[in-house]
Residue, then its C-alpha position, 0 to 999 in steps of 0.5 A: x562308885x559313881x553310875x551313870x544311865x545307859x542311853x534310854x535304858x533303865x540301866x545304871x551302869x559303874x563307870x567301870x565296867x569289868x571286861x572278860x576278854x582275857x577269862x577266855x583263856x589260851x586256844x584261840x587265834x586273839x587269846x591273851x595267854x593261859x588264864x585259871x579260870x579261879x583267878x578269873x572268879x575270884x576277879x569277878x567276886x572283887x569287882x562285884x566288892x568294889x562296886x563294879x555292877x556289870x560285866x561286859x563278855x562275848x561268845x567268840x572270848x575262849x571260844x565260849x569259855x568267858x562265858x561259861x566261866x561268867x556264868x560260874x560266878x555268877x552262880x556263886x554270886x546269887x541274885x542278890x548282887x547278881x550284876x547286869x551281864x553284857x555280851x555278843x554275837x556275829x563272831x564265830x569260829x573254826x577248828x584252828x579257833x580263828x574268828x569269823x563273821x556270821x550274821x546270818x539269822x539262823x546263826x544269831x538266833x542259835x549264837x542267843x540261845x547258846x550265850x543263854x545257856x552258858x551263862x545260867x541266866x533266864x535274860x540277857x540285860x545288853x546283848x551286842x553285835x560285835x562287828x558289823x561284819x558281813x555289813x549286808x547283813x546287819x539288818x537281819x541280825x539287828x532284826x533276830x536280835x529285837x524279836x529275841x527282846x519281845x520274846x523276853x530273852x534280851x532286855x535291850x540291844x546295843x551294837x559294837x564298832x559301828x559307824x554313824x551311817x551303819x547305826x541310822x540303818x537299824x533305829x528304824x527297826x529297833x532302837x539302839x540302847x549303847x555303841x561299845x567303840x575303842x576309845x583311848x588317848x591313843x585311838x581317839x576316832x569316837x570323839x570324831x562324830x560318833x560321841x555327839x551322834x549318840x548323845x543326840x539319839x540317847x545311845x549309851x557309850x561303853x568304851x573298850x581298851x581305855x588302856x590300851x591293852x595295857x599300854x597305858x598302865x606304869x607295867x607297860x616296858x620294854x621288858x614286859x613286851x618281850x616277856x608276853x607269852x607267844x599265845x598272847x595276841x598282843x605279842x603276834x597281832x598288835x602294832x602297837x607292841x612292835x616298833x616303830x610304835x613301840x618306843x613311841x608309846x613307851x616314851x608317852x607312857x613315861x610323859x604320862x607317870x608325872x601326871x598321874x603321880x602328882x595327884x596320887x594316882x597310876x596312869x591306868x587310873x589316868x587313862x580311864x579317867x580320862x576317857x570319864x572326862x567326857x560326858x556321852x561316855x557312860x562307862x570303860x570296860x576295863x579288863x583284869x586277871x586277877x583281882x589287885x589289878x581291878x583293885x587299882x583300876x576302880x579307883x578311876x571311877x571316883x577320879x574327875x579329873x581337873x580341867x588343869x589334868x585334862x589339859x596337861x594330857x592334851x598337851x602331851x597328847x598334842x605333842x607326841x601326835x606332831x612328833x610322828x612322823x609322816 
C-alpha cells in the first residue's frame, strides 16, 4: 500500500489508517452497538496483513475499552510488526457513559498515563486533542501534551476538529504534527482553508469518516437504516440517517455505484479514494468490525483515480448539492 509522510514528522503513514471507534463496544452514549472484541483483534491482525501500518483509537471509544482491546493485539502482534498506535484525550465521561470536555492539566496528564497503560506501550507515536473543547483551555492542555513529548512519553502531537485560527494559538508553543478533520464527499468544510493552511505549516491531514459512517458504501439502504440497532448512535444521533436526509443520500449512493463499478471497484472504495485524490491528505481513517470489511476498503489505497472519475463524482456531487432544497 501506498505511504505517505505525515507533516514534518518522521512518520510514514498507509494511506489507510484503521479506525477503532466501533471496538469500543456498546455502553455508552455514541457506541455503535455490540462489537466481540476477537472480531476486533482478529480486524486489527488482517489490517496489519494487508499493509494498513497504523491505527487510530481514543480514550473516550468504550469508555477506554478500544484502548484495552488495541492494546491486547498489539501484544499479539509483537514488535516486529508493531504499527504506529494514535490516540486522544480531553474526552471524559459519566456514570450514564455521556461524553464530556476536560482539558483541564491535571485531567490531560492522568488521561496520557491511563492511554499508556491500557495500550501496553512505553510511547505513544501521535497522540491527539479531540475537540478543542473548553476552547479556553486548549493552550494549557497543548502545553501538558508537549511537556509529555520531552519526557519521552508522546513522540509527536497533533489536534482533532480544530479551525485555523485555534491551530495559530498552540504553533507557538509547540509544533502541531497532524489535524484529523471530517472529511467526506459529504462534509467537505476541510477543502475550505484548512487543507491549504496545513500544507503550508507542514501539518499532516488524517481525515475521519471518508464513508461517511457507512453511508457511502453499496450496504447502505433503507432496510439497513432501520435494521441499526437501537444502541447504535447512528440510528439515535445522526441526520443523515433520518429524512429528509435520508432519501438524499440513498439516491447519490446509487449515482455513485455506476462510477465505482465501472472500474471494478465499491463505492466504499470510491469514497476514500476520493478523499486520497488530494494531495495535503495523507491518509483516511477507515473503520471496521470485522476483517472482510478492511479487506475490501485497503483496496482504495492502490486506487488513484482518473481525473475523468474525479470529475464524474464532482458532477454528481455539484448535482445533488443544487438539488437540496433551501
Amino acid at each position: 500500500m501506498q505511504t505517505r509522510q505525515l507533516g514534518y514528522t518522521d512518520l510514514h503513514l498507509s494511506v489507510v489508517g484503521l479506525g477503532a471507534w466501533a471496538m469500543g463496544g456498546g455502553g455508552w452514549k455514541f457506541s455503535w452497538g455490540a462489537q466481540e472484541d476477537e472480531d476486533s483483534i482478529k480486524t486489527i491482525h488482517r489490517a496489519i496483513d494487508l499493509g494498513v501500518n497504523w491505527i487510530d483509537t481514543a480514550a473516550i471509544y468504550g469508555l477506554g475499552h478500544s484502548e484495552e482491546v488495541v492494546g491486547r493485539a498489539l501484544k499479539e502482534i509483537g514488535s516486529r510488526k508493531r504499527p504506529i498506535i494514535a490516540t486522544k484525550c480531553g474526552r471524559k465521561w459519566d456514570e450514564t457513559g455521556t461524553p464530556y470536555a476536560n482539558l483541564d492539566p491535571d485531567s490531560v496528564r492522568a488521561e496520557i498515563d491511563d492511554s499508556l497503560r491500557r495500550l501496553g506501550v512505553d510511547v505513544i507515536d501521535l497522540y491527539q486533542m479531540h475537540w478543542p473543547q473548553p476552547e479556553d483551555k486548549i493552550e494549557e492542555a497543548w502545553a501538558v501534551m508537549a511537556d509529555s513529548v520531552k519526557a519521552g512519553k508522546i513522540r509527536y502531537i497533533g489536534v482533532c476538529n480544530f479551525n485555523v485560527a485555534q491551530m495559530k494559538r498552540l504553533q507557538p508553543i509547540h509544533p502541531i504534527a497532524s489535524l484529523q478533520p471530517p472529511y467526506s464527499m459529504l462534509v467537505r468544510g476541510v477543502e475550505d482553508e484548512l487543507l491549504g493552511f496545513c500544507a503550508a505549516n507542514h501539518i499532516g491531514v488524517v481525515c475521519y469518516s471518508p464513508m461517511q459512517k457507512g453511508i457511502l458504501t453499496d450496504k447502505f439502504t433503507r432496510a439497513w437504516v432501520e435494521n441499526l440497532p437501537k444502541d447504535d448512535h447512528r440510528s439515535q444521533y445522526d441526520p443523515r440517517f433520518q429524512e429528509p436526509e435520508l432519501s438524499r443520500n440513498l439516491d447519490l449512493v446509487e449515482k455513485l455505484k455506476p462510477i465505482a463499478r465501472k472500474s471494478g471497484h465499491t463505492v466504499a472504495q470510491l469514497a476514500i479514494a476520493w478523499v486520497l485524490r488530494r494531495p495535503e491528505v495523507t491518509s483516511a481513517i477507515v473503520g471496521a468490525r470485522k476483517p472482510s470489511q478492511i479487506e475490501e476498503t485497503v483496496a482504495a489505497g492502490d486506487w488513484n483515480l482518473s481525473p475523468e472519475e474525479i470529475a464524474a463524482v464532482e458532477q454528481l456531487l455539484h448535482t445533488a448539492a443544487t438539488a437540496q432544497p433551501r
